[in-house]
py3Dmol code that shows the C-alpha trace and the ligand (Angstrom):
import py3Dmol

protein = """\
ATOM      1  CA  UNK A   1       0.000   0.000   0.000  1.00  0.00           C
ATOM      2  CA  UNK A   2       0.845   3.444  -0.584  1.00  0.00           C
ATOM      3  CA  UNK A   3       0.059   6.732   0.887  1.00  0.00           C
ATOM      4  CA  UNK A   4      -1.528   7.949  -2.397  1.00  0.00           C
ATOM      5  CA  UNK A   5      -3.738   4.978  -2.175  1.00  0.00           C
ATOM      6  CA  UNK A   6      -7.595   6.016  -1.671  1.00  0.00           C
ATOM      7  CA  UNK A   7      -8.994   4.947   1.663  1.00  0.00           C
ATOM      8  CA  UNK A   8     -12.341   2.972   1.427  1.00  0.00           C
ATOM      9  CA  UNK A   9     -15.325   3.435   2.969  1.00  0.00           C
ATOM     10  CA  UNK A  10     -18.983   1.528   3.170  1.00  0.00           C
ATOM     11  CA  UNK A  11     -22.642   1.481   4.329  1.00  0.00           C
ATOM     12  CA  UNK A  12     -25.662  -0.036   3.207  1.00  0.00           C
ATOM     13  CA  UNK A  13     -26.290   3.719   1.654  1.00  0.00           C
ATOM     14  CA  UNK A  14     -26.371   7.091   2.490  1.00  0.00           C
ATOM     15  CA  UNK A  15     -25.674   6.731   6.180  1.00  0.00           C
ATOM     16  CA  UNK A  16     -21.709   6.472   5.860  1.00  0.00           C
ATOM     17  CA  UNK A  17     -21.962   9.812   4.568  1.00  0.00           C
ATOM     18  CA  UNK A  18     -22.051  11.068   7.832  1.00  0.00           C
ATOM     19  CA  UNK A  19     -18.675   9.530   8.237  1.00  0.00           C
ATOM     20  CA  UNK A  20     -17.252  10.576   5.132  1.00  0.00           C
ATOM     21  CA  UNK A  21     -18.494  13.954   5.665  1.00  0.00           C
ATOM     22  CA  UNK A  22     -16.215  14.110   9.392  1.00  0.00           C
ATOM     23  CA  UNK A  23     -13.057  12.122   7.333  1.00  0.00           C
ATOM     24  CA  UNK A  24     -13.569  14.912   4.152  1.00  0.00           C
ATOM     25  CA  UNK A  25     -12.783  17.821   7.272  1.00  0.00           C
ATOM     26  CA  UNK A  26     -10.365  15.942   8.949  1.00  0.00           C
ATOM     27  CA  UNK A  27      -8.333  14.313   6.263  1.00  0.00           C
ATOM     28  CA  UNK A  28      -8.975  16.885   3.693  1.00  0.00           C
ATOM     29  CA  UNK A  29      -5.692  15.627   1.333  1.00  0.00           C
ATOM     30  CA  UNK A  30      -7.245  12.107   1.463  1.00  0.00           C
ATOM     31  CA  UNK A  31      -8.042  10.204  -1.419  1.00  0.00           C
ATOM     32  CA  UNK A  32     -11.799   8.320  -0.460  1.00  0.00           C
ATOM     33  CA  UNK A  33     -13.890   5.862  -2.542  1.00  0.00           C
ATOM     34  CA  UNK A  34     -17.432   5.517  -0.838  1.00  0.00           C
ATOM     35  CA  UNK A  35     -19.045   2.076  -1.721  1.00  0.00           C
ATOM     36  CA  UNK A  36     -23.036   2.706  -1.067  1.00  0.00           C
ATOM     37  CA  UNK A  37     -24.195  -0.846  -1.170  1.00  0.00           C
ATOM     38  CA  UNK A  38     -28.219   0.479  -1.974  1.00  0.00           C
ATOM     39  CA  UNK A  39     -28.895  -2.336  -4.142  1.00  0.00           C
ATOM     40  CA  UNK A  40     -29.213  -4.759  -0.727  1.00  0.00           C
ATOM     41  CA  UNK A  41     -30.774  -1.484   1.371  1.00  0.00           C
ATOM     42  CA  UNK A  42     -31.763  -2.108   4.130  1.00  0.00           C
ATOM     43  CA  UNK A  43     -28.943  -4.305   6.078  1.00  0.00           C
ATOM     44  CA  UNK A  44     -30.626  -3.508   9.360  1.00  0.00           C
ATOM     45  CA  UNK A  45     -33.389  -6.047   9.254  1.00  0.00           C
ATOM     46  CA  UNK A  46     -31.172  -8.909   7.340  1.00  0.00           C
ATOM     47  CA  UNK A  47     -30.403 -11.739   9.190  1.00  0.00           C
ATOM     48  CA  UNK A  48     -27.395 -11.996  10.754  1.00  0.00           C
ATOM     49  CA  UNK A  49     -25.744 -14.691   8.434  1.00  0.00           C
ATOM     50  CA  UNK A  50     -26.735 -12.624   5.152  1.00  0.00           C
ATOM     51  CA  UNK A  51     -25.561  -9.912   6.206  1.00  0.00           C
ATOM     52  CA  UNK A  52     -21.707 -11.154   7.560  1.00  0.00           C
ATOM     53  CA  UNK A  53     -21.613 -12.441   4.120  1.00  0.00           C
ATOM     54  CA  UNK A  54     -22.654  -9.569   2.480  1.00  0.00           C
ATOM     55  CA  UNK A  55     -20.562  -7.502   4.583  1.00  0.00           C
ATOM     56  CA  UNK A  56     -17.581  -9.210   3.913  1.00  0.00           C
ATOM     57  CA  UNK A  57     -18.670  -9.368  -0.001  1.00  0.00           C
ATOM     58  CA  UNK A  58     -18.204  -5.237   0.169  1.00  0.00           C
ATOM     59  CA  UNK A  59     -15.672  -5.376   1.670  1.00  0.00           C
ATOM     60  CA  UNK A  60     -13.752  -7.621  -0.410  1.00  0.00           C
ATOM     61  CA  UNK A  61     -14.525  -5.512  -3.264  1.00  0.00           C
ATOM     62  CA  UNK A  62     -12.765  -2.718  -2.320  1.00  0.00           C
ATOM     63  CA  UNK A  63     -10.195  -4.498  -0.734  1.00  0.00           C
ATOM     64  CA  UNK A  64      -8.898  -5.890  -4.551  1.00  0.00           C
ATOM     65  CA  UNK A  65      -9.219  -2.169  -5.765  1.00  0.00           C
ATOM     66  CA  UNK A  66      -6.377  -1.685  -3.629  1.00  0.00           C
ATOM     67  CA  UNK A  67      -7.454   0.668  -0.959  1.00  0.00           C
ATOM     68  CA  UNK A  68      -4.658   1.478   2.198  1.00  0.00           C
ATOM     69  CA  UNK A  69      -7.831   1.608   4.407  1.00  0.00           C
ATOM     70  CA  UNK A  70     -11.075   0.120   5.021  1.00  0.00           C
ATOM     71  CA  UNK A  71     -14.025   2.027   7.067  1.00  0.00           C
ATOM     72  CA  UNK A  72     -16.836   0.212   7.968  1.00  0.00           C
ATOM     73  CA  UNK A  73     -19.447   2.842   8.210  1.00  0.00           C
ATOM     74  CA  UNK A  74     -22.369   1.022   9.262  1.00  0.00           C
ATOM     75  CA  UNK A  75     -23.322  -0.384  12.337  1.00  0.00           C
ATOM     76  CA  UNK A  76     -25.384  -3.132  10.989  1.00  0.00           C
ATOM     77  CA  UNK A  77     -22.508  -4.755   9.042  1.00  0.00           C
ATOM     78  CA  UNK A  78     -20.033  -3.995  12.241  1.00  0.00           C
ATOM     79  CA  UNK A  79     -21.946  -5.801  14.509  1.00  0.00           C
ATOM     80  CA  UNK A  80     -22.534  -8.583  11.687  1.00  0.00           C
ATOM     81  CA  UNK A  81     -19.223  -8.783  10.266  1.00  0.00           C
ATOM     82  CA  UNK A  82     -16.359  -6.664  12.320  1.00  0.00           C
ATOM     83  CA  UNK A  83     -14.894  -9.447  13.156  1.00  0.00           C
ATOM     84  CA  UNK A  84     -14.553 -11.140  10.102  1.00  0.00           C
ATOM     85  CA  UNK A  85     -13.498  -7.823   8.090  1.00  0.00           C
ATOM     86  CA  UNK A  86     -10.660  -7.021  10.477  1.00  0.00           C
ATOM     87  CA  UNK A  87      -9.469 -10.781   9.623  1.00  0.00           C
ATOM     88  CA  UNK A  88      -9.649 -10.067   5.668  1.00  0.00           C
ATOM     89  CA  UNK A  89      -7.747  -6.221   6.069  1.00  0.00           C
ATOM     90  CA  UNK A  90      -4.822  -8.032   8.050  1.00  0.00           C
ATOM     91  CA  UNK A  91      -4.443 -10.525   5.161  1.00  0.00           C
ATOM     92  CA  UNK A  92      -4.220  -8.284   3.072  1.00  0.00           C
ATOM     93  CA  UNK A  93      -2.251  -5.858   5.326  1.00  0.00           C
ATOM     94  CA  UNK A  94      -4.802  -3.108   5.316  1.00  0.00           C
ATOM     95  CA  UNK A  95      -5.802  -2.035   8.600  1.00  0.00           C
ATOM     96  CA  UNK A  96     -10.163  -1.782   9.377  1.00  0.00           C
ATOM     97  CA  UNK A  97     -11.410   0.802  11.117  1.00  0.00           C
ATOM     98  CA  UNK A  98     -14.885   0.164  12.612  1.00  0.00           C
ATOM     99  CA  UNK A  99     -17.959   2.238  14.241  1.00  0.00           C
ATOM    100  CA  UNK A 100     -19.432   0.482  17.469  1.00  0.00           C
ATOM    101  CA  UNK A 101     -16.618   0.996  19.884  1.00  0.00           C
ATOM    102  CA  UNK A 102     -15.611   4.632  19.655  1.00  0.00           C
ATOM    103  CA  UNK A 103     -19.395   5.582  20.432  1.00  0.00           C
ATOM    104  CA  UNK A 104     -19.389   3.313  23.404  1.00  0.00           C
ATOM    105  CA  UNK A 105     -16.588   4.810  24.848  1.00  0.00           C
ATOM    106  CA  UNK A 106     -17.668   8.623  24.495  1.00  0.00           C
ATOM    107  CA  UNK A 107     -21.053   7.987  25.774  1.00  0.00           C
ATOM    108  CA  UNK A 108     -19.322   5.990  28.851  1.00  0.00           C
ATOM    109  CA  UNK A 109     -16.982   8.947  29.217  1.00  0.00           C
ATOM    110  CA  UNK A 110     -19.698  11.384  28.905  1.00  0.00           C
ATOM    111  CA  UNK A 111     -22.921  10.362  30.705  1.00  0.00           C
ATOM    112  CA  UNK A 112     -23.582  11.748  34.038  1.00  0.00           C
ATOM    113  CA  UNK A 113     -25.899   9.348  35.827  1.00  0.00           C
ATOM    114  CA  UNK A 114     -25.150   6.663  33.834  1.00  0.00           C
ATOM    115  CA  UNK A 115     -28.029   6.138  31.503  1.00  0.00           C
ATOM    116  CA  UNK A 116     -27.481   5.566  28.506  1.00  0.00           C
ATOM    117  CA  UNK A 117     -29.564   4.728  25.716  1.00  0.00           C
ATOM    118  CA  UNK A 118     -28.558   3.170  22.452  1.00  0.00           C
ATOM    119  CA  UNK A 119     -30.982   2.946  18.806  1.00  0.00           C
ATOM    120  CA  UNK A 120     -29.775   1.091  16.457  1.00  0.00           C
ATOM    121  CA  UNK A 121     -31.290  -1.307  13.760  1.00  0.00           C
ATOM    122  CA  UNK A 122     -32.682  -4.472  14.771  1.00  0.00           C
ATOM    123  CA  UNK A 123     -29.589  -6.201  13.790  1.00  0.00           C
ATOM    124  CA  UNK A 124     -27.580  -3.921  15.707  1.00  0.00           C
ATOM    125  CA  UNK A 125     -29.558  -4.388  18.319  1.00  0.00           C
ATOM    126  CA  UNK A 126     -29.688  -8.245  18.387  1.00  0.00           C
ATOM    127  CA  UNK A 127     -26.016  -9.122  18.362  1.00  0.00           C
ATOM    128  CA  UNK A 128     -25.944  -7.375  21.116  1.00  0.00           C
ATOM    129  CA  UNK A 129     -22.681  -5.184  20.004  1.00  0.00           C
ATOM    130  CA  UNK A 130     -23.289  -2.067  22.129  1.00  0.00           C
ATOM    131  CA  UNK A 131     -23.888  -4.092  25.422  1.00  0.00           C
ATOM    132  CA  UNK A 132     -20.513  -6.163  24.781  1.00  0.00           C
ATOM    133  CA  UNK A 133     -18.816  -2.601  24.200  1.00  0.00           C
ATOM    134  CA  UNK A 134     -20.337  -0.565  26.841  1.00  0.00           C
ATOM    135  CA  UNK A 135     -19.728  -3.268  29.563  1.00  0.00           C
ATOM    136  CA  UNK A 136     -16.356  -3.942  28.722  1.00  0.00           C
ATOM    137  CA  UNK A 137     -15.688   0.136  29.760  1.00  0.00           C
ATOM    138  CA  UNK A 138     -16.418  -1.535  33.416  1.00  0.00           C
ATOM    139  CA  UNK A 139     -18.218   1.288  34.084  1.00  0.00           C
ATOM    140  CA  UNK A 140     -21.363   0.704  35.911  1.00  0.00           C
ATOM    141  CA  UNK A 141     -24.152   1.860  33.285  1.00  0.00           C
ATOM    142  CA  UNK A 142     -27.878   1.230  32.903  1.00  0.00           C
ATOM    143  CA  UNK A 143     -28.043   0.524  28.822  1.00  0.00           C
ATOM    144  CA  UNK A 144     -31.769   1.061  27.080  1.00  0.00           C
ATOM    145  CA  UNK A 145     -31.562  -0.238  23.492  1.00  0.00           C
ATOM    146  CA  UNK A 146     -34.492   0.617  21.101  1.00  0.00           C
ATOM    147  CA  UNK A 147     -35.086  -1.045  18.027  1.00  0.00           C
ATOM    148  CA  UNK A 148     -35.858   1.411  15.164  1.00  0.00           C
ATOM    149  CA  UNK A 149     -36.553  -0.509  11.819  1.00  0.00           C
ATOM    150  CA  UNK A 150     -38.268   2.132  10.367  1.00  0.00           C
ATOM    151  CA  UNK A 151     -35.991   5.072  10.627  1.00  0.00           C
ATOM    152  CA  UNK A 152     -32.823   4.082   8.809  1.00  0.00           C
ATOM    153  CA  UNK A 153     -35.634   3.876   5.543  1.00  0.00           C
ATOM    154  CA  UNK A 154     -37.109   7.018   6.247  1.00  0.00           C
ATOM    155  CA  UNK A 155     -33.840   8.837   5.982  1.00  0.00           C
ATOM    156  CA  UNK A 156     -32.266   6.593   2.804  1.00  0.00           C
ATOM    157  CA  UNK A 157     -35.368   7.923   1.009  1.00  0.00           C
ATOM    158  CA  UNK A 158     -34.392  11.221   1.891  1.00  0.00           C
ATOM    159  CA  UNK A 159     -36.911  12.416   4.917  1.00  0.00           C
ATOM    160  CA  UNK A 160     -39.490  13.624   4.305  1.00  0.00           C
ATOM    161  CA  UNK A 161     -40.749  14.631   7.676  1.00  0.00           C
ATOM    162  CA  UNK A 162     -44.824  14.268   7.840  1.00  0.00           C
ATOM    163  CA  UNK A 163     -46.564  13.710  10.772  1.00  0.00           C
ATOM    164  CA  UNK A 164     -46.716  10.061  10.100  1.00  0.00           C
ATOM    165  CA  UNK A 165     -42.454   9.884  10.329  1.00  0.00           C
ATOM    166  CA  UNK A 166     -42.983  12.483  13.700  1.00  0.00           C
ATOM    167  CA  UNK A 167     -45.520   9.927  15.078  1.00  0.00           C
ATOM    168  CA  UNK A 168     -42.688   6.585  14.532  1.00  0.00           C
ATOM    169  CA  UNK A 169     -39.862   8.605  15.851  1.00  0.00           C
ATOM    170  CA  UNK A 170     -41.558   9.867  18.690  1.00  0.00           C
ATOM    171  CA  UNK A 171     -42.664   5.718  19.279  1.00  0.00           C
ATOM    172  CA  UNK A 172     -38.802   4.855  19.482  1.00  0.00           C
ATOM    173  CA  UNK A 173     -38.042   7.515  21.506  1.00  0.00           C
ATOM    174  CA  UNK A 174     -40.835   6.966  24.271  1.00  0.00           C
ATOM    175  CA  UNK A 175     -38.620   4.532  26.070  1.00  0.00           C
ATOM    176  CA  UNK A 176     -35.635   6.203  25.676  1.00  0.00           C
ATOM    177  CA  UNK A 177     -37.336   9.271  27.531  1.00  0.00           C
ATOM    178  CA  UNK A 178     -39.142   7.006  30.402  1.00  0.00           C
ATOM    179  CA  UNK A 179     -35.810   4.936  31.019  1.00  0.00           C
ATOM    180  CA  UNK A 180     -34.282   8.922  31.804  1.00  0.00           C
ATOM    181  CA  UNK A 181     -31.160   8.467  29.651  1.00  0.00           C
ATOM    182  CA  UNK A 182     -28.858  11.497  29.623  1.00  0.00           C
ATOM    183  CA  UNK A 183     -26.479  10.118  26.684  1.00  0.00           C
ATOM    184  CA  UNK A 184     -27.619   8.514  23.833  1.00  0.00           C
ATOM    185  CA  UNK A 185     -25.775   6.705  21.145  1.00  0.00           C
ATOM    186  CA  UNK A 186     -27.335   7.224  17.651  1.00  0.00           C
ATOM    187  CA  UNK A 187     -26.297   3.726  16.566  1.00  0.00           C
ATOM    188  CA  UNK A 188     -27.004   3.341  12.808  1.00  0.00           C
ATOM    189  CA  UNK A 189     -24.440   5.940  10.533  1.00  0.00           C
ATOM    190  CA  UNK A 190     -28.012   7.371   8.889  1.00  0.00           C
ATOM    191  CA  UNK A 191     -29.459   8.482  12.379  1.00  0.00           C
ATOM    192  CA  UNK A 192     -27.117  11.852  12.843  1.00  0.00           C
ATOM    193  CA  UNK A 193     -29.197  13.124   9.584  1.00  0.00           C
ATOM    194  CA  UNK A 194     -32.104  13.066  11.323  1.00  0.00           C
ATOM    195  CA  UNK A 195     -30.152  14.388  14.751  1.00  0.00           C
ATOM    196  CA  UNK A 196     -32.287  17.752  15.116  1.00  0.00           C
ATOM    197  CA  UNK A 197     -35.721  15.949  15.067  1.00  0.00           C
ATOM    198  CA  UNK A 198     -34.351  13.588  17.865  1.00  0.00           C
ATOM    199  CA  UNK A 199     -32.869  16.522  20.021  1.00  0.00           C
ATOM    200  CA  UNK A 200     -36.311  17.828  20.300  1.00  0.00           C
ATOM    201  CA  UNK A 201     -37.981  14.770  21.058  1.00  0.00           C
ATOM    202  CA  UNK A 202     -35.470  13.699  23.836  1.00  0.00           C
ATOM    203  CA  UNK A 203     -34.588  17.294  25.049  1.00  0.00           C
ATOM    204  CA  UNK A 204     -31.805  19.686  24.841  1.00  0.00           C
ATOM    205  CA  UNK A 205     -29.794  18.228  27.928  1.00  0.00           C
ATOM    206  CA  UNK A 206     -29.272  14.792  26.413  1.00  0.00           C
ATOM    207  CA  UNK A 207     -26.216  14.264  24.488  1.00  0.00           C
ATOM    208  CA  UNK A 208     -26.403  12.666  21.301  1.00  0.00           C
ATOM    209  CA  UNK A 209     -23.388  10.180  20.463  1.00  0.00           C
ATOM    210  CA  UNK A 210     -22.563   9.944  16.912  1.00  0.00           C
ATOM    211  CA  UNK A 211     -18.986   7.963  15.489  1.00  0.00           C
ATOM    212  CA  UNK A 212     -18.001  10.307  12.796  1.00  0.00           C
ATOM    213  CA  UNK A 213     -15.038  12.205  14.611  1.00  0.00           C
ATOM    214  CA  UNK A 214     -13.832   9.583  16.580  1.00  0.00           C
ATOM    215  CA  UNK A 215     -13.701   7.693  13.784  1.00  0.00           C
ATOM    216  CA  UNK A 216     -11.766  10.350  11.559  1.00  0.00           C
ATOM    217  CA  UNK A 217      -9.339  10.750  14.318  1.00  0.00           C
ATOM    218  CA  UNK A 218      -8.538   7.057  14.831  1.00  0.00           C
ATOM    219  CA  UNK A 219      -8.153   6.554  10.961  1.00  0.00           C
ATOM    220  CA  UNK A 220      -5.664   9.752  11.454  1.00  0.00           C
ATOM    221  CA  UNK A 221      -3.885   7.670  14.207  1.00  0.00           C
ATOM    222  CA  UNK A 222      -3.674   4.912  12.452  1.00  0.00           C
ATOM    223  CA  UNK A 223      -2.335   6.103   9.236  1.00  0.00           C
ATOM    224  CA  UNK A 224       0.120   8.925  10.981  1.00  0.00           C
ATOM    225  CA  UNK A 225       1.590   5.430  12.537  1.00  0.00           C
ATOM    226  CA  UNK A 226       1.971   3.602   9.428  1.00  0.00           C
ATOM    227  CA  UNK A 227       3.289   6.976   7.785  1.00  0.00           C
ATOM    228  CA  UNK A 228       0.647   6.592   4.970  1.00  0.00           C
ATOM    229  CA  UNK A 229      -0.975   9.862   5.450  1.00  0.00           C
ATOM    230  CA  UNK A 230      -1.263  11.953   2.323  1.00  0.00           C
ATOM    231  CA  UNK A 231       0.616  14.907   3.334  1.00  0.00           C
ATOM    232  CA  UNK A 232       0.941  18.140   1.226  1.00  0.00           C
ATOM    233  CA  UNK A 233      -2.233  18.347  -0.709  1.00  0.00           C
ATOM    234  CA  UNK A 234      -4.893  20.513   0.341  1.00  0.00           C
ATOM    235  CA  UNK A 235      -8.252  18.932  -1.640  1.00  0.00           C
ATOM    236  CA  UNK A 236      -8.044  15.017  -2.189  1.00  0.00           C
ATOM    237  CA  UNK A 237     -10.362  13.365  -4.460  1.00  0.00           C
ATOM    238  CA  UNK A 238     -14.198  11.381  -3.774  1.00  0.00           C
ATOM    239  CA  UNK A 239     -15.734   8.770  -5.283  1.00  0.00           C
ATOM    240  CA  UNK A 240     -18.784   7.067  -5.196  1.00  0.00           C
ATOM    241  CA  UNK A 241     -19.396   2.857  -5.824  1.00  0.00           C
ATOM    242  CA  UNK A 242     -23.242   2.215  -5.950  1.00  0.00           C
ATOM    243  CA  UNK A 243     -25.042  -1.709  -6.339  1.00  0.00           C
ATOM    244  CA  UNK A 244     -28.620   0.371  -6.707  1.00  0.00           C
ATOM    245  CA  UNK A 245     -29.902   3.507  -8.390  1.00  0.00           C
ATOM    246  CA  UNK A 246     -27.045   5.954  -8.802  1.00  0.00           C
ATOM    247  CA  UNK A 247     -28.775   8.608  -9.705  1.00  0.00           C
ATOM    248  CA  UNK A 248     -31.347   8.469  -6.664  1.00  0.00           C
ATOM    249  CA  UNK A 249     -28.098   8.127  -4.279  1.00  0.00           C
ATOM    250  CA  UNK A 250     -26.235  11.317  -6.139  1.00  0.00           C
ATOM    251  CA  UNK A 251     -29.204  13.228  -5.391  1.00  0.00           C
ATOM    252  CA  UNK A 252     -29.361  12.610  -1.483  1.00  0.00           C
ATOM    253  CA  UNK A 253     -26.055  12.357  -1.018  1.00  0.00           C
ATOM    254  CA  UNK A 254     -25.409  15.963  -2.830  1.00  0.00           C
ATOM    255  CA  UNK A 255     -27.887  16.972   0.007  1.00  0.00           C
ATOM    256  CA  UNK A 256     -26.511  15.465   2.722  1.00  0.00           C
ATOM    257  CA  UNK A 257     -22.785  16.015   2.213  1.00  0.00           C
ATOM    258  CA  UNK A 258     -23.120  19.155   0.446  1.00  0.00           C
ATOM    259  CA  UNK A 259     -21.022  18.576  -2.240  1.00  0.00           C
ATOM    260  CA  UNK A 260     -21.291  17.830  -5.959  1.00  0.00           C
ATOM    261  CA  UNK A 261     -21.712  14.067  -6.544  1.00  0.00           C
ATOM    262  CA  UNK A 262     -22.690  14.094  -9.807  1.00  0.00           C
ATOM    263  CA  UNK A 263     -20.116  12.714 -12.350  1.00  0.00           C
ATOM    264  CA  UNK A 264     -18.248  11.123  -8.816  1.00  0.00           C
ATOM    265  CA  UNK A 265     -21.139   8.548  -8.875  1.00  0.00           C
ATOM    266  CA  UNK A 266     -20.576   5.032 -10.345  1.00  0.00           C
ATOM    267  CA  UNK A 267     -22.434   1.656 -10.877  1.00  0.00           C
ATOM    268  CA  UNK A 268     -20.800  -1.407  -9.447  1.00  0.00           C
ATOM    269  CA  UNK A 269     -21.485  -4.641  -9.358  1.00  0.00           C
ATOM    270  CA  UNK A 270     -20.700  -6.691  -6.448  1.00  0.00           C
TER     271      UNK A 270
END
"""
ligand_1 = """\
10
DGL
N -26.333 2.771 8.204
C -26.504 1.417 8.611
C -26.060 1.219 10.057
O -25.246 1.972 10.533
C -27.797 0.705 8.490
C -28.961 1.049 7.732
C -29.585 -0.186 7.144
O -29.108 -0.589 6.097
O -30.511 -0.746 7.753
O -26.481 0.308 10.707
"""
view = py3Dmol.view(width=600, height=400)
view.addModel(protein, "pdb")
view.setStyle({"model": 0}, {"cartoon": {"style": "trace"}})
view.addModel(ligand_1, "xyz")
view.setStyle({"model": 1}, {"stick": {}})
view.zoomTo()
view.show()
């Protein structure tokens, strides 16, 4: 690998944007390729098996386009697949650089009475990542984890915000608010797009935990160490790899990150 080498990055869809967006400040001479895997939206509600192996499919792919990096920017396929990913970078000496953990530890860091209250997708939920990472802080913490299989749709599709999408995002936050959670993690990479709704649901004093910085800084770390970071260039290039409808992902994407994608926007088969 070299440092002129793009780092890759992946998600189900739009919601590793939020990722790339934090990397694009921090790393600004980076090279990135973003692999939006739309074509198998959602990964949330997948079964755990089809979605390690799709996970691992992605990540594969850019893998043998000869990225120095790989960023798993999903917390569906984490929680599937981290494992397994981590095992394919080392083999092919490219270090992986997952969500999951670094929200865990800020929301440990940061909570005041310990509540803290993690939504996720219901695969997220179910392989019971968070929990593992939270209790391994050995901090004593009371952990609410909501299920929200709707949401991570809602915001793929681009919100839309009617009183319908008020009415299921106020249901997921109900127990978030009765279990009196002071920190919670927004545990699915689309969720900080939606971040302003959920402030005003849950209240101004609770702090809501995303991954994108922590992530940009440990990618930093990491890179710094194996002195692969592109130094010396003030605007790196973007990319986009997408298995669905490229022009429906250019257009939310251009939203969300607020930059061109147009032109930077691919089909791929994977
Ligand atoms: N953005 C993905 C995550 O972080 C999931 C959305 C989905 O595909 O269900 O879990």
């Amino acid at each position: 690998m070299s440092r002129s080498d793009p780092i890759g990055v992946f998600d189900s869809g739009v919601g590793g944007l939020t990722v790339l967006h934090e990397c694009l400040i921090s790393l600004p001479g980076e090279d990135f390729v973003y692999l939006g895997d739309s074509g198998q939206f959602p990964y949330g509600t997948k079964p755990a098996d089809e979605l390690r192996q799709r996970a691992e499919q992605v990540a594969g792919h850019l893998l043998d386009r000869g990225v120095k990096m790989l960023v798993i920017a999903c917390n569906s396929a984490t929680a599937a697949a981290g494992d397994e990913i981590r095992r394919l970078g080392a083999e092919a000496g490219v270090p992986v650089v997952t969500v999951v953990g670094p929200e865990a530890e800020i929301a440990a860091t940061i909570s005041g009475n310990g509540r803290v209250g993690v939504l996720a997708t219901p695969a997220t939920v179910s392989s019971g990542a968070y929990r593992r990472a939270l209790d391994a802080l050995g901090r004593p913490l009371t952990v609410t984890e909501v299920a929200a299989p709707d949401l991570a749709p809602i915001i793929q599709e681009g919100p839309s915000f009617d009183e319908a999408v008020l009415d299921t995002v106020r249901g997921y936050c109900a127990p978030l608010r009765e279990a009196e959670v002071d920190t919670l993690i927004l545990g699915c990479t689309h969720y900080p797009l939606v971040a302003p709704m959920l402030q005003r649901m849950l209240g101004r004093d609770v702090n809501l935990v995303t991954a994108g910085h922590a992530i940009a800084a440990a990618i930093q770390r990491e890179l710094a160490g194996r002195d692969e970071l592109a130094e010396g260039r003030i605007e790196g290039d973007y990319r986009f790899l997408v298995t669905g409808d490229v022009d429906a992902f250019a257009e939310v994407g251009t939203r969300f990150l607020q930059l061109p994608l147009s032109g930077r926007a691919e089909k791929v088969e994977v």
